[in-house]
Kinemage of the C-alpha trace (Angstrom):
@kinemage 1
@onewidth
@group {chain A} dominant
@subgroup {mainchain}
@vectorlist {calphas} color= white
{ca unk a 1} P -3.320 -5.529 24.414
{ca unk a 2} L -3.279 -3.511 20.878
{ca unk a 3} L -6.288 -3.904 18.356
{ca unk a 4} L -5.664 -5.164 15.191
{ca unk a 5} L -6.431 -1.747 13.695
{ca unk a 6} L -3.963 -0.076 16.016
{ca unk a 7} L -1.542 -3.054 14.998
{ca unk a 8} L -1.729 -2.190 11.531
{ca unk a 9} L -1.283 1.356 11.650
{ca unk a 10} L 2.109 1.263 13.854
{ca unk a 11} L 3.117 -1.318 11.229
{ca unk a 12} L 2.083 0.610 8.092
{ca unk a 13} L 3.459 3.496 9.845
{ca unk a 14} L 6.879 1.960 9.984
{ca unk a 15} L 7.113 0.477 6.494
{ca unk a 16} L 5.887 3.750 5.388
{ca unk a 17} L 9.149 5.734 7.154
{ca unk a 18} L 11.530 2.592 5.978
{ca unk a 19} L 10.545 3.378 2.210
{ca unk a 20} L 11.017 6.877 3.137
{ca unk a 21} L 14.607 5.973 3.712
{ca unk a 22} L 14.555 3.712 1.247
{ca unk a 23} L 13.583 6.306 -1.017
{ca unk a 24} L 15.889 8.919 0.489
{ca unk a 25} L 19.076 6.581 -0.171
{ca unk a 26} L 18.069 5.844 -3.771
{ca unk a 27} L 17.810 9.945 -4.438
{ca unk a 28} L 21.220 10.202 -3.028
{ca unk a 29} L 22.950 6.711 -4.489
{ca unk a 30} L 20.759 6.599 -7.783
{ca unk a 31} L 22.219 8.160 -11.593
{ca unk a 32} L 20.721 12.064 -11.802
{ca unk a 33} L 18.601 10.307 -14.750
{ca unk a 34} L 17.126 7.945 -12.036
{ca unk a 35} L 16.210 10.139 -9.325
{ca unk a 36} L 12.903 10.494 -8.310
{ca unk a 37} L 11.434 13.873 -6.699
{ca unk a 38} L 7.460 12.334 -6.572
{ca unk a 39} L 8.554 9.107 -5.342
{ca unk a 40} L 6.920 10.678 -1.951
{ca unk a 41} L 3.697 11.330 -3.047
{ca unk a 42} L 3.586 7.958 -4.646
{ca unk a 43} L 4.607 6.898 -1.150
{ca unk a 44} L 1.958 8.604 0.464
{ca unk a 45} L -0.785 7.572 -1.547
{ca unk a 46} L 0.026 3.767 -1.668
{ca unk a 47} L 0.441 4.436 2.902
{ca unk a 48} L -3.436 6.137 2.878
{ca unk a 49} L -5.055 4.005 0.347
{ca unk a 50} L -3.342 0.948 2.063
{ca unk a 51} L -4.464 1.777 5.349
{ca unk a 52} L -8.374 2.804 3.961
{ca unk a 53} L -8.688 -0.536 2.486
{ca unk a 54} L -7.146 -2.525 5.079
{ca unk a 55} L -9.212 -0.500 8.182
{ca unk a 56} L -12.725 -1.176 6.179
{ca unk a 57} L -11.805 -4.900 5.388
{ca unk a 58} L -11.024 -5.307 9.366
{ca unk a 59} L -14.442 -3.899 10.373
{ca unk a 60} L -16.005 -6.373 7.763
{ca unk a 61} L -14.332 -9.040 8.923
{ca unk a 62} L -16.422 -9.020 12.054
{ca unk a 63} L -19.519 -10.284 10.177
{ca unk a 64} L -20.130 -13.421 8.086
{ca unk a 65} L -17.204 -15.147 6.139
{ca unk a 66} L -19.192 -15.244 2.936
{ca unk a 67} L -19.971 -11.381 2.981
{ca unk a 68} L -16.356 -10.508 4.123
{ca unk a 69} L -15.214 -12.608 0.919
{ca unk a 70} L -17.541 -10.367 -1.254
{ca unk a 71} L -16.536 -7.106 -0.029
{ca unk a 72} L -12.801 -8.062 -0.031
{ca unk a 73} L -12.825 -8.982 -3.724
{ca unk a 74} L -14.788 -5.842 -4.267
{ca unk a 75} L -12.576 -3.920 -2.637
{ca unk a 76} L -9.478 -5.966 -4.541
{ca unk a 77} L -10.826 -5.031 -7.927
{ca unk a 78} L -11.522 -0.733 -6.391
{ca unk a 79} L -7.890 -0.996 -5.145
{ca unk a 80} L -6.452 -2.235 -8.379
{ca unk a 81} L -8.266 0.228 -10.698
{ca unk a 82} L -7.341 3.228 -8.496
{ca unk a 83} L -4.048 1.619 -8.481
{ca unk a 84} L -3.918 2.030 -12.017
{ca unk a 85} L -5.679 5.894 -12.082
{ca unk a 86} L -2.323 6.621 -9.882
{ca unk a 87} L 0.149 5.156 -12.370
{ca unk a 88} L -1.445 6.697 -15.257
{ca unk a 89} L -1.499 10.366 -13.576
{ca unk a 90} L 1.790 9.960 -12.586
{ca unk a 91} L 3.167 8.945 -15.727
{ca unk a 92} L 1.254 11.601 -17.436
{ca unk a 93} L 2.274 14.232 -14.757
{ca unk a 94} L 5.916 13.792 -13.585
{ca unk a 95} L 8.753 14.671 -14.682
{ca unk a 96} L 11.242 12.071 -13.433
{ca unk a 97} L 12.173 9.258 -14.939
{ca unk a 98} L 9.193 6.889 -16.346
{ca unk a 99} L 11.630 4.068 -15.636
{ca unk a 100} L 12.038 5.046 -11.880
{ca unk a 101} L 8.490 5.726 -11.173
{ca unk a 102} L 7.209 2.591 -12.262
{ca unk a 103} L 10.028 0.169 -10.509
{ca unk a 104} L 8.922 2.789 -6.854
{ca unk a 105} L 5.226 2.148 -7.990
{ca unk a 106} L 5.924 -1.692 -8.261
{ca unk a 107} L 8.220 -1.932 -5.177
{ca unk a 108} L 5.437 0.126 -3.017
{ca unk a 109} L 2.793 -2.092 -4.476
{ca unk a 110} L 4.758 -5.366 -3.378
{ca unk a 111} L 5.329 -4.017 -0.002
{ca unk a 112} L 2.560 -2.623 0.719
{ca unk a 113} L 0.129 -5.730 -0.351
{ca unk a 114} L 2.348 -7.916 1.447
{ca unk a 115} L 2.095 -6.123 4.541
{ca unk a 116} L -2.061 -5.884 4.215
{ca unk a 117} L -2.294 -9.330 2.950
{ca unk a 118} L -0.185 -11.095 5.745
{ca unk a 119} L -1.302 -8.366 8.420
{ca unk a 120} L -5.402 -9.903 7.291
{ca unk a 121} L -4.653 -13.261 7.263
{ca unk a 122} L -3.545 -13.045 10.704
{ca unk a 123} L -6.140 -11.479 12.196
{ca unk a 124} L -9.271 -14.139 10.091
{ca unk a 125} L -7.291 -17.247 11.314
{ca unk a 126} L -8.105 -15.937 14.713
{ca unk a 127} L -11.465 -15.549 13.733
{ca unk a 128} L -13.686 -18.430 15.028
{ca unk a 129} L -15.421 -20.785 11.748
């Protein structure tokens, strides 16, 4: 039987390749304007900072319900700042297109907070009140 970490990481693995691809297609499909050669990196980052937050929230979630609430908002309001440090550097930074980067940043950022969201919910509502 797999542990809800090990769950998580095969599943962010796989979203992580599928917006690879994803990413891939739109270099090849997209207008030159709208190509994106950091859309990677922003990849990467959104994959490790993901899976940090998500792998610390699971080993809180072992302890009480009110201090797992704490810690997740905490860690909510970290994740959305840094969030924010990674837009600004990248918009400051690249050179592709400002309108690319922020739809990839936004798509990654729906995806990937689905994914952690969803993934957590399944594994408190297992959790005994």
């Amino acid at each position: 039987m797999k542990t809800p970490r090990s769950k998580f990481l095969i599943a962010v693995t796989l979203l992580t390749i599928l917006c690879g691809f994803l990413h891939w297609l739109w270099n090849r499909q997209a207008l030159a304007t709208m190509k994106m050669s950091d859309g990677y990196w922003l990849l990467g980052v959104f994959a490790i900072l993901v899976t940090g937050f998500h792998l610390f929230l699971l080993k809180v979630a072992k302890g009480p319900g009110s201090t797992f609430v704490s810690y997740f908002m905490a860690s909510t309001f970290f994740k959305f700042l840094f969030y924010i440090l990674v837009l600004v550097v990248f918009l400051l930074f690249s050179t592709d297109n400002k309108m690319a980067l922020i739809l990839h940043f936004l798509f990654y950022y729906l995806v990937f907070t689905v994914l952690e969201v969803s993934m957590l919910y399944k594994e408190m509502a297992k959790k005994p009140s």
